[in-house]
C-alpha positions as CSV (number, residue, x, y, z in Angstrom):
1,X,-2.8,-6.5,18.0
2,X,-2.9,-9.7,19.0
3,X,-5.9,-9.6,21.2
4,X,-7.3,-6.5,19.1
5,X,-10.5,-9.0,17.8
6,X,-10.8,-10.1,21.6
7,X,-10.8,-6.8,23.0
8,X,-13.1,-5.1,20.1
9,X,-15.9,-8.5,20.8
10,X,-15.7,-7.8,24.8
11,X,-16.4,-4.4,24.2
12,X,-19.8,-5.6,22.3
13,X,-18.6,-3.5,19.0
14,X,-21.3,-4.2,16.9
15,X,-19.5,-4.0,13.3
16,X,-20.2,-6.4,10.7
17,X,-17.7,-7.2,7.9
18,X,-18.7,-8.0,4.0
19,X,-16.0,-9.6,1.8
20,X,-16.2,-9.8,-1.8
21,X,-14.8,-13.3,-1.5
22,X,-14.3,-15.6,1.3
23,X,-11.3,-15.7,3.1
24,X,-8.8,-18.3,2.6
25,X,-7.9,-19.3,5.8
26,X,-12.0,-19.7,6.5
27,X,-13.2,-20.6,3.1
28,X,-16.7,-22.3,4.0
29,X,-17.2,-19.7,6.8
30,X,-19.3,-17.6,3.9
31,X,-18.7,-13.6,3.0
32,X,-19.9,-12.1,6.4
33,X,-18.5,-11.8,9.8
34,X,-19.2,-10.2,13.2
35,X,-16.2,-9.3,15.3
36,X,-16.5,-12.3,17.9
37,X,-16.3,-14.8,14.4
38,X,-13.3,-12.7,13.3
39,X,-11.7,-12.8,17.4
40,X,-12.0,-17.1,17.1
41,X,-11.0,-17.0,13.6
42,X,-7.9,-14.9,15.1
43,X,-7.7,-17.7,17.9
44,X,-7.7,-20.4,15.9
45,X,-5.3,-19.4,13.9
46,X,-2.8,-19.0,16.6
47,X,-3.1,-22.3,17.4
48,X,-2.1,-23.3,14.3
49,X,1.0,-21.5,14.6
50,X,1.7,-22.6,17.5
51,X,1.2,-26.4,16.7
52,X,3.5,-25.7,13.3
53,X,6.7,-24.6,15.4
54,X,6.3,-20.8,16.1
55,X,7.1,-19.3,19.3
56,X,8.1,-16.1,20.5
57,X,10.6,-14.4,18.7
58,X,10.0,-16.4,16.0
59,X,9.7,-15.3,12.7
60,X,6.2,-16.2,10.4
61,X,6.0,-15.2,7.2
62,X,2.8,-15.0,5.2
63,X,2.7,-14.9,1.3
64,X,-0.8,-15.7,-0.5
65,X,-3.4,-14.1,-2.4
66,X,-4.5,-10.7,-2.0
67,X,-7.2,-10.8,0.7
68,X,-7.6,-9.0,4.5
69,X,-6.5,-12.8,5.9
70,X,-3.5,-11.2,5.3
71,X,-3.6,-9.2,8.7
72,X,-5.9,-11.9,10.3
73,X,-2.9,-14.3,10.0
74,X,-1.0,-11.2,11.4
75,X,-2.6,-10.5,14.6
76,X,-2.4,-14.2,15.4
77,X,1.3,-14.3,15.2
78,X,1.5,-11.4,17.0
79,X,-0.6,-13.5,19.5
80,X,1.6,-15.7,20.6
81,X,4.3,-13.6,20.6
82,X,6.0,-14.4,17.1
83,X,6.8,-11.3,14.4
84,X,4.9,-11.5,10.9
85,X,6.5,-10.6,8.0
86,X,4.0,-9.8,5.2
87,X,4.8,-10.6,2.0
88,X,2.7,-10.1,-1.4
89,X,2.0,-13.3,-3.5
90,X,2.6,-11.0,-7.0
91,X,6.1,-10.4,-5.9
92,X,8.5,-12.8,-8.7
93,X,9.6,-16.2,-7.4
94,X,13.2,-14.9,-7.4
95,X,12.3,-12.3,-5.1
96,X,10.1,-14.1,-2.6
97,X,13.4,-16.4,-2.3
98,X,15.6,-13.3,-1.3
99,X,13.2,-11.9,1.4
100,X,12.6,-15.5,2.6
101,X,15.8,-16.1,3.3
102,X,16.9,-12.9,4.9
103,X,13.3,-13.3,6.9
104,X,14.7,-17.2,7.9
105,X,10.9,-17.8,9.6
106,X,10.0,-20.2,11.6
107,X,6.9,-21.1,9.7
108,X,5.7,-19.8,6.0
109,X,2.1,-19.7,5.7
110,X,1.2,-19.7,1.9
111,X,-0.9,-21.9,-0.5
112,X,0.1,-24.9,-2.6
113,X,-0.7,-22.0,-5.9
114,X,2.3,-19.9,-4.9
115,X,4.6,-22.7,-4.4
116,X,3.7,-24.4,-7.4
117,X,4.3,-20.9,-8.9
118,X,7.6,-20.6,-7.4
119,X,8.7,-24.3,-8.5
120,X,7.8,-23.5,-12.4
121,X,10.0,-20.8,-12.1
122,X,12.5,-23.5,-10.6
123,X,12.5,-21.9,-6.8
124,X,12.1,-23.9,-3.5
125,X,10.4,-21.2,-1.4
126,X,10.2,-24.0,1.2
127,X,14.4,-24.5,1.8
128,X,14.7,-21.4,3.8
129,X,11.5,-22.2,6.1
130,X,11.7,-24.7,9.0
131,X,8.2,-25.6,8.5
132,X,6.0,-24.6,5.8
133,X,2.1,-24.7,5.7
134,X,-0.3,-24.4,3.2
135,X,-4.1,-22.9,3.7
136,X,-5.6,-24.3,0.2
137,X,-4.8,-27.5,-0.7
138,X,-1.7,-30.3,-0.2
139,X,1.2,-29.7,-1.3
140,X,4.4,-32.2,-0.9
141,X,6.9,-29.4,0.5
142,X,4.3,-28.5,3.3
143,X,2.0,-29.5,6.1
144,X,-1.8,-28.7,5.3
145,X,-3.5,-26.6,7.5
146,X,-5.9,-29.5,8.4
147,X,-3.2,-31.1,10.3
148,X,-3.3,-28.0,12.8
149,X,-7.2,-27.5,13.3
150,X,-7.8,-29.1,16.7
151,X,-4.6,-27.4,17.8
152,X,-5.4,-25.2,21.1
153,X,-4.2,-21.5,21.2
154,X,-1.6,-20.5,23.6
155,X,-2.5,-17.9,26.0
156,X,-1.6,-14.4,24.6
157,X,1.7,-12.9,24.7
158,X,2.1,-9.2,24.9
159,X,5.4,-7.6,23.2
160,X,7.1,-4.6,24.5
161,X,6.9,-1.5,22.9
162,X,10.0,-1.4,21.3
163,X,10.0,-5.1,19.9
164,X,9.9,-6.0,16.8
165,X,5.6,-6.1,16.0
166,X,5.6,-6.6,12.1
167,X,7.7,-6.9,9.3
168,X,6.4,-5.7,5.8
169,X,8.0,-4.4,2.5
170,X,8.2,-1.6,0.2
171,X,6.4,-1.2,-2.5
172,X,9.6,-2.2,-5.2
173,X,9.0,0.0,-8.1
174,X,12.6,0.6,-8.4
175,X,14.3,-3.4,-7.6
176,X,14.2,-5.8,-4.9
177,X,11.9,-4.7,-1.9
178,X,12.9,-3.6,1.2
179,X,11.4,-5.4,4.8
180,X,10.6,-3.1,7.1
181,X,10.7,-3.7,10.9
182,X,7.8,-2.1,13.0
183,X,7.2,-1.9,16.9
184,X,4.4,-1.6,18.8
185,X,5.2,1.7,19.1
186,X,6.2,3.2,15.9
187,X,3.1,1.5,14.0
188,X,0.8,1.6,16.7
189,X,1.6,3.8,18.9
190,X,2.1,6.3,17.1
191,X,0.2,5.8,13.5
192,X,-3.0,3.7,14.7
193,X,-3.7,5.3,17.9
194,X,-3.6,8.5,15.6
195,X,-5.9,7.3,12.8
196,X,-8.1,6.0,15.9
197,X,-9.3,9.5,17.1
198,X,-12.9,10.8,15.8
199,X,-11.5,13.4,14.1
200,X,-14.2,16.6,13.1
201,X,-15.8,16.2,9.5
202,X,-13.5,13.5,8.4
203,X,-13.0,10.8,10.7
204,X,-15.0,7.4,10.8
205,X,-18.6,7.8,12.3
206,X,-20.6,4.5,14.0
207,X,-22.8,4.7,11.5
208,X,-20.6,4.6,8.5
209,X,-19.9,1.7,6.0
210,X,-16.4,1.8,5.3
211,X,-15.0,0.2,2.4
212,X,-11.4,-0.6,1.0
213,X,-9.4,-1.5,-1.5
214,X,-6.0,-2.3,-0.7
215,X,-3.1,-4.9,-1.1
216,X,-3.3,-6.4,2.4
217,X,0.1,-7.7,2.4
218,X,1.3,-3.9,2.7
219,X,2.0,-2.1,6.2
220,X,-0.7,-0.1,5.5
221,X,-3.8,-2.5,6.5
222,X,-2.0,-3.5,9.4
223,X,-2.1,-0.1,11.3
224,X,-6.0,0.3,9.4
225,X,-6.8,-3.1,10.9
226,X,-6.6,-1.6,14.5
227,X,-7.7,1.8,13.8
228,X,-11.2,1.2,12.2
229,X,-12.1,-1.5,14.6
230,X,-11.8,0.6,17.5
231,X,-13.7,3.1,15.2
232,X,-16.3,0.3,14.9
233,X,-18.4,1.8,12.1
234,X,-21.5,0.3,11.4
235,X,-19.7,-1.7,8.4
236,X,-16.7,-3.2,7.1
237,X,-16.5,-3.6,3.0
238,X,-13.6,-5.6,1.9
239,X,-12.8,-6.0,-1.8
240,X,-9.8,-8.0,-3.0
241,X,-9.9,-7.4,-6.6
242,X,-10.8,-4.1,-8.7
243,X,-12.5,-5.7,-11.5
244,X,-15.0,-3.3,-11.8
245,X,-17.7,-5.7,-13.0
246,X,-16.9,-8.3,-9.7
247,X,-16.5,-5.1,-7.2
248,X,-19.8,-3.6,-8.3
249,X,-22.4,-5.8,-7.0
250,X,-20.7,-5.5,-3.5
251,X,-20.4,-1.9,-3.3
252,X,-24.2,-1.7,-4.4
253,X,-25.2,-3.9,-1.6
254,X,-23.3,-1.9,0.7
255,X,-22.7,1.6,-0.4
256,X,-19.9,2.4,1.4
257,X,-19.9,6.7,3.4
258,X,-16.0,6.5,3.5
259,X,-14.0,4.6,0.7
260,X,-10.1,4.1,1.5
261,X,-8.0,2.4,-2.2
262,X,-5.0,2.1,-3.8
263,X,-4.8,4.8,-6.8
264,X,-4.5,1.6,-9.0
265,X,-7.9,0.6,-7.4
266,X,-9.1,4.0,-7.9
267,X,-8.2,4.2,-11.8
268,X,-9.8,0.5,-12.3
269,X,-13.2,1.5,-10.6
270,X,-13.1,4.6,-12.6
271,X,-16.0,3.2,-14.9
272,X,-18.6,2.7,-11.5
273,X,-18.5,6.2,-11.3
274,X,-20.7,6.4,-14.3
275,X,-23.0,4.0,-14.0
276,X,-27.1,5.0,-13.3
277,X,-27.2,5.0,-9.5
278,X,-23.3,4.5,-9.3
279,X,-22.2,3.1,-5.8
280,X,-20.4,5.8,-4.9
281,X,-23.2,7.9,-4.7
282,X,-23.5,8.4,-0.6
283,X,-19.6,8.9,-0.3
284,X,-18.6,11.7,1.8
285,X,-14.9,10.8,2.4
286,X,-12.0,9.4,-0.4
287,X,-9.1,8.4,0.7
288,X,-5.6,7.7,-0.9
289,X,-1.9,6.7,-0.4
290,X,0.7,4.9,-2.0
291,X,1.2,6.8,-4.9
292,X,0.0,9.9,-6.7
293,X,-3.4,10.3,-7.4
294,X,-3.9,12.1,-11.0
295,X,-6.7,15.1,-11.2
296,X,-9.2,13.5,-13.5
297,X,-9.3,10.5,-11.2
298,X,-10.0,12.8,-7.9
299,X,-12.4,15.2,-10.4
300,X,-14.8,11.8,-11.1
301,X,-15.2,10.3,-8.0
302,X,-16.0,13.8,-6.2
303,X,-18.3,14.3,-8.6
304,X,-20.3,10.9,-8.7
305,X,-20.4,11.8,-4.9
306,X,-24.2,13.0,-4.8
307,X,-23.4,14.5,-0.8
308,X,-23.1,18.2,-0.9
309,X,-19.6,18.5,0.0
310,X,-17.7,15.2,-0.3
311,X,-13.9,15.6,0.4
312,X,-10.7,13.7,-0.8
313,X,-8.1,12.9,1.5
314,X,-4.2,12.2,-0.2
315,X,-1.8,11.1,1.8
316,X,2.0,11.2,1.2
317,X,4.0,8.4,3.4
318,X,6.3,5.5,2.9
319,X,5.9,2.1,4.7
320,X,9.4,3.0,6.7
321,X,7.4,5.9,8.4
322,X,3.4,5.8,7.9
323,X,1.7,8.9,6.5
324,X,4.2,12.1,6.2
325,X,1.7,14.6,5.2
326,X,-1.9,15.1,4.0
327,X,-4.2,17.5,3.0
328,X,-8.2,17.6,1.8
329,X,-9.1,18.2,-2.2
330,X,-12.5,19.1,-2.9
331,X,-14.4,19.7,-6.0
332,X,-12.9,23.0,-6.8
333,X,-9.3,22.4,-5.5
334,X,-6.0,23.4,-7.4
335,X,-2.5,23.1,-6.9
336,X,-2.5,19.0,-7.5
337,X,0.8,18.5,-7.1
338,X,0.8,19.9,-3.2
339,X,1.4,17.1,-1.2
340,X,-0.3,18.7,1.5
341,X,1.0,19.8,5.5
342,X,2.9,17.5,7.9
343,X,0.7,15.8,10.9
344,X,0.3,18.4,13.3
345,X,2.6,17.8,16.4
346,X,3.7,14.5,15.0
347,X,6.3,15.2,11.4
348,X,8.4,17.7,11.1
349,X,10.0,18.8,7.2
350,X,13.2,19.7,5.6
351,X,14.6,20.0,2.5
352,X,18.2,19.4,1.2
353,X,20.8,19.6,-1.1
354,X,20.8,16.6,-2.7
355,X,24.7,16.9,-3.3
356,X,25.5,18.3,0.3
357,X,22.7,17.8,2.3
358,X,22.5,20.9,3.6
359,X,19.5,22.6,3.9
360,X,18.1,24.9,0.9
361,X,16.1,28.0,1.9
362,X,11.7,27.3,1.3
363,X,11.1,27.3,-2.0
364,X,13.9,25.7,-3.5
365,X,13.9,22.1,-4.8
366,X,15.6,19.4,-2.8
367,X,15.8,16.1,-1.0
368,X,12.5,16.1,1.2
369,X,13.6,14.6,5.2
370,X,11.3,14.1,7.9
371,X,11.6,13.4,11.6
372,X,9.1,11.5,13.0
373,X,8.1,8.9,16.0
374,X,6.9,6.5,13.8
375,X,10.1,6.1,12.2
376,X,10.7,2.1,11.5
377,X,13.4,-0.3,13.8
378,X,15.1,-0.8,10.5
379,X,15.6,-2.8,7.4
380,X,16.0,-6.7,7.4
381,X,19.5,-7.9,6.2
382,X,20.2,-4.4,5.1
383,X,21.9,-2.2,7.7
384,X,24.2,-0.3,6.1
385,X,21.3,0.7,3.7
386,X,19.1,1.6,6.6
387,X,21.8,4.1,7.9
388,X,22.6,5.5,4.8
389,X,18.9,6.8,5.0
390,X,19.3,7.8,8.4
391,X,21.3,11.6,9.1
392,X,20.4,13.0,13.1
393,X,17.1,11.5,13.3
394,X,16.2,12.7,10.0
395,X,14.9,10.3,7.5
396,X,15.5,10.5,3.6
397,X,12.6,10.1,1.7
398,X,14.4,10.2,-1.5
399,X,11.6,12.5,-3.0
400,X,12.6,15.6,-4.4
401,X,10.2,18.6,-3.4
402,X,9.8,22.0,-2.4
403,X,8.7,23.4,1.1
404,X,7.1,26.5,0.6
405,X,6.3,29.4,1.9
406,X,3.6,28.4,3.8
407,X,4.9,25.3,5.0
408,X,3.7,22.5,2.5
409,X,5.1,20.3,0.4
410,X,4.8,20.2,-3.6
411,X,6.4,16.9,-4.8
412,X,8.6,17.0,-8.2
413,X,9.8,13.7,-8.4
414,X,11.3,10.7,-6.7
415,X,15.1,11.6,-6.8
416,X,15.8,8.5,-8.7
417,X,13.5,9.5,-11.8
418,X,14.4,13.6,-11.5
419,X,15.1,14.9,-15.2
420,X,16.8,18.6,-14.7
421,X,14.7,21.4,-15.7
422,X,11.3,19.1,-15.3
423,X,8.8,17.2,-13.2
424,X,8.0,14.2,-14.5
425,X,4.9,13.4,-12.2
426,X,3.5,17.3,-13.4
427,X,4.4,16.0,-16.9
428,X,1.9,13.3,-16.2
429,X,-1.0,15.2,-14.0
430,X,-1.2,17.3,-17.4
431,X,-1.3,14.7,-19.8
432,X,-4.0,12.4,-17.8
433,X,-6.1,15.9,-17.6
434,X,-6.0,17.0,-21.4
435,X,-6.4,13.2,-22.5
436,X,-9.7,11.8,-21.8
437,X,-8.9,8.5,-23.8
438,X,-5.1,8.0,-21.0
439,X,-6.1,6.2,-18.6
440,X,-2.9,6.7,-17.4
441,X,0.7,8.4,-17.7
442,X,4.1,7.0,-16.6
443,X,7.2,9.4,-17.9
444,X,9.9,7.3,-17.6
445,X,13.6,10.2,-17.1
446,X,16.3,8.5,-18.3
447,X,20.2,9.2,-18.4
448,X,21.1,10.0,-21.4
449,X,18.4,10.4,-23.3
450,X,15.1,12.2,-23.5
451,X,11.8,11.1,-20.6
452,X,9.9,8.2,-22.0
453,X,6.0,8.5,-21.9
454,X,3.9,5.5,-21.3
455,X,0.8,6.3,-22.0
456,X,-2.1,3.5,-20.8
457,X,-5.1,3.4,-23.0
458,X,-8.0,0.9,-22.9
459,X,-6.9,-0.6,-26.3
460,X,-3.4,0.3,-26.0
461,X,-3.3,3.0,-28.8
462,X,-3.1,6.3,-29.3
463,X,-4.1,9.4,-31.6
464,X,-0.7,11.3,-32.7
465,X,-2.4,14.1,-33.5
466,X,-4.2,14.6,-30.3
467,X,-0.9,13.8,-28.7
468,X,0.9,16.6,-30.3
469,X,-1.4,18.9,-29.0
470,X,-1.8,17.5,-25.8
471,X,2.2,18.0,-25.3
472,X,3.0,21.1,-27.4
473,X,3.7,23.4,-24.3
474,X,5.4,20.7,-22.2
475,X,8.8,20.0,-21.9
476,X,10.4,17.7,-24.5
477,X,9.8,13.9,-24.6
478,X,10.1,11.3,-26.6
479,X,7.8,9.9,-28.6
480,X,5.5,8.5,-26.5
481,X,4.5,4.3,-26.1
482,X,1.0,3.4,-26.1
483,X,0.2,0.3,-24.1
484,X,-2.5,-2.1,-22.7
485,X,-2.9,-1.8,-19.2
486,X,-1.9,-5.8,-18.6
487,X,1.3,-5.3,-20.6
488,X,2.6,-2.8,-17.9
489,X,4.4,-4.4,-14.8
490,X,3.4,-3.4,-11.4
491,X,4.3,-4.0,-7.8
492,X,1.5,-6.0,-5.7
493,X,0.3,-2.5,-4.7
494,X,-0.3,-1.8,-8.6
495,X,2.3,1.0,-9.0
496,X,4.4,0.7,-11.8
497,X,7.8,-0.9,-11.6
498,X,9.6,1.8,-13.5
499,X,13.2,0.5,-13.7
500,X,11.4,-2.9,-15.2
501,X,9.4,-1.0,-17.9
502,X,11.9,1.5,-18.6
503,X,14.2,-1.8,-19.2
504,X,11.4,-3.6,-21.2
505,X,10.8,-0.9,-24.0
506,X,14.3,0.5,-24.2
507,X,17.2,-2.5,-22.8
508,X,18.5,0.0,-20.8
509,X,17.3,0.2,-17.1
510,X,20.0,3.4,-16.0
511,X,17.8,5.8,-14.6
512,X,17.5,9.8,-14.6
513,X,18.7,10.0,-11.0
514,X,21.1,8.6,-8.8
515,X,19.3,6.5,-7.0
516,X,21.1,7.0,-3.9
517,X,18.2,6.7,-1.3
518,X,16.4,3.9,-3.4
């Protein structure tokens, strides 16, 4: 990864990347770059890092705003040999300060915006860091990123296969995030070099713009990073925020064939997929991960697709193994809640007991494991956690689910939100499809009490009567809270932070499940 821009430039690919923003490493260097721009940028900022302290072995940890820097930053770490450890610039001050000092890095690459953040809040991010440097402006804690610019990059360093590559975190819906250690192999070996293949019907074509959505401080865009350059479609589209109004103008300019997003980007560029002439109109491919996808959401963007046969790809991972399974939704496709086959020759399924872990004959509901190379090295600072996850090279998910019959996988719950006798996430596919004013659905299980529904409405209120009807056939539920999408809090990849909001409306953050495998 470190010489990926290098390699992609010698090799003459010819792809050209659009940002909705400028990045802020380069922020006079304008919205549009060609791989050899994006291979010095990459250079440049390795000497940088190299000039602030970091060496091999060395930690560097990168927290900032949302932009595809993130992995820029990334790759140039990588380049001279040190590990990068990705962390989002939404996560809370308190938390940053936990991860940072289990990280201990070498250098922190942030802006003088996030500390000054962090100090309001009265937290130092800077006394765990032996050198910290900002890319925006000064900042008294830190070196600016001026002081480094005539600094010379080291030659490249290659790491083994089994190093330490990458350090990112989980999502954090239910607490603190975990950091997750990567190899060469386990992210790239076996995830990226997968993704990389010109797959039949649904794999990246040369002549394809292909646009995304993301939270670039996530694993995921690491392991895209090297798989859709050495795709080298025709173009990159990179957007940062999913205001529709701000994303709009850059998806029009460059309608993008294959569209990867976040399900929170997905439900906030809902409204383009209206509009006269709407961008996504020459889509072929949708892509998703992260979290669960609702069926109105899928329904409207396949159907703003004006190609004859556009598909939907959902993926099911987590960070600590890549994608688990997938599977392909088209435009008359049932069964939502099927989380699709495991990678062919790659994962391999099981479900258990969650009280013995034993495993239950297909069909019946239980702890979903998998095996698979691209297992991660481990947890940061949390070993004991790590192996409490770990059973014979099988790897608890914490989902509950069902294999069945035919070898796939329909998802209930995560095991720490399972309500007995219910799924809360079908709970929610049902809602979202008989509601057309819920823009989205959260059931919240608790322990002692009836599931909480969230509903999300563009005003933050709701009809009782079309409620009641809506839910008169589902299982029972409280009475349901009607919110503004801002007053709902989410991690950086915009899933919602359950345990918080479940504390927020009710003091009383105990879940419905054990939370064993959190």
């Amino acid at each position: 990864m470190g010489v990926l821009f290098d390699e992609c430039a010698d090799r003459g690919v010819p792809t050209v990347v659009h940002l909705d923003r400028p990045f802020a490493i380069a922020p006079d260097a304008g919205t549009t770059h060609d791989v050899p721009a994006l291979a010095r940028l990459v250079r440049t900022a390795a000497g940088w890092l190299a000039a602030a302290g970091a060496w091999r072995g060395d930690r560097v940890a990168i927290v900032k705003d949302n932009h595809w820097d993130y992995d820029l930053l990334a790759c140039a770490a990588v380049r001279i040999g040190a590990v990068p450890a990705k962390l989002s610039g939404q996560l809370a001050p308190e938390s940053l300060a936990v991860l940072l000092g289990r990280l201990s890095p070498a250098v922190l690459v942030t802006t003088a915006e996030v500390l000054a953040g962090a100090e309001s809040a009265g937290v130092d991010l800077t006394a765990v860091c032996r050198m910290t440097m900002t890319v925006d402006r000064e900042h008294p804690r830190a070196a600016h990123v001026g002081e480094f610019r005539d600094a010379a990059p080291p030659p490249p360093v290659r790491p083994r296969a089994d190093e330490p590559l990458v350090i990112m975190h989980t999502s954090g819906t239910t607490g603190l995030p975990k950091l997750v250690v990567h190899s060469t192999r386990t992210i790239i070996g076996a995830l990226a070099r997968l993704e990389a293949g010109r797959v039949p019907v649904v794999g990246v074509r040369r002549g394809d713009t292909v646009a995304n959505a993301s939270s670039y401080a996530h694993g995921r865009t690491f392991c895209w990073t090297a798989s859709v350059l050495c795709l080298a479609p025709r173009k990159i589209v990179v957007l940062t925020d999913a205001d529709p109004d701000r994303a709009d103008p850059v998806l029009r300019a460059h309608p993008p064939t294959v569209i990867e997003a976040l399900p929170a980007a997905y439900v906030r560029l809902r409204p383009l997929t209206t509009r006269l002439d709407n961008a996504f109109r020459d889509v072929r491919l949708f892509a998703s991960t992260y979290d669960a996808v609702h069926p109105p959401i899928v329904r409207g963007y396949l159907a703003a697709s004006a190609r004859r046969r556009p598909l939907w790809m959902q993926g099911w991972g987590q960070s600590e193994t890549g994608p688990i399974t997938f599977r392909f939704l088209g435009r008359k496709s049932a069964a939502w809640r099927n989380a699709g086959r495991p990678i062919p020759l790659r994962t391999r399924l099981r479900v258990v007991d969650p009280a013995t872990l034993n495993p239950v004959p297909r069909g019946g509901p239980g702890v979903v494991q998998v095996r698979t190379p691209a297992r991660c090295l481990g947890y940061v600072g949390e070993d004991e956690r790590f192996a409490g996850k770990c059973a014979d090279g099988w790897w608890n998910t914490g989902d509950i689910g069902v294999l069945t019959p035919t070898g796939s996988v329909r998802l209930l719950d995560r095991e720490v939100d399972t309500v007995p006798g219910m799924s809360c996430l079908a709970v929610e596919d049902a809602v979202e499809d008989r509601l057309g004013t819920v823009v989205e659905c959260v059931v919240l299980g608790r322990a002692d009490a009836p599931p909480l529904p969230v509903v999300v409405t563009a005003d933050g209120t709701l009809d009782p009567a079309a409620w009641s009807a809506a839910v008169a056939d589902l299982p029972p539920l409280a009475e349901p809270v009607a919110l503004a999408r801002e007053d709902v809090p989410r991690t950086g990849t915009g899933k919602v932070r359950r345990t918080a909001l479940l504390a927020a409306l009710t003091g009383n953050a105990a879940p419905a499940g054990s939370g064993r495998w959190t």
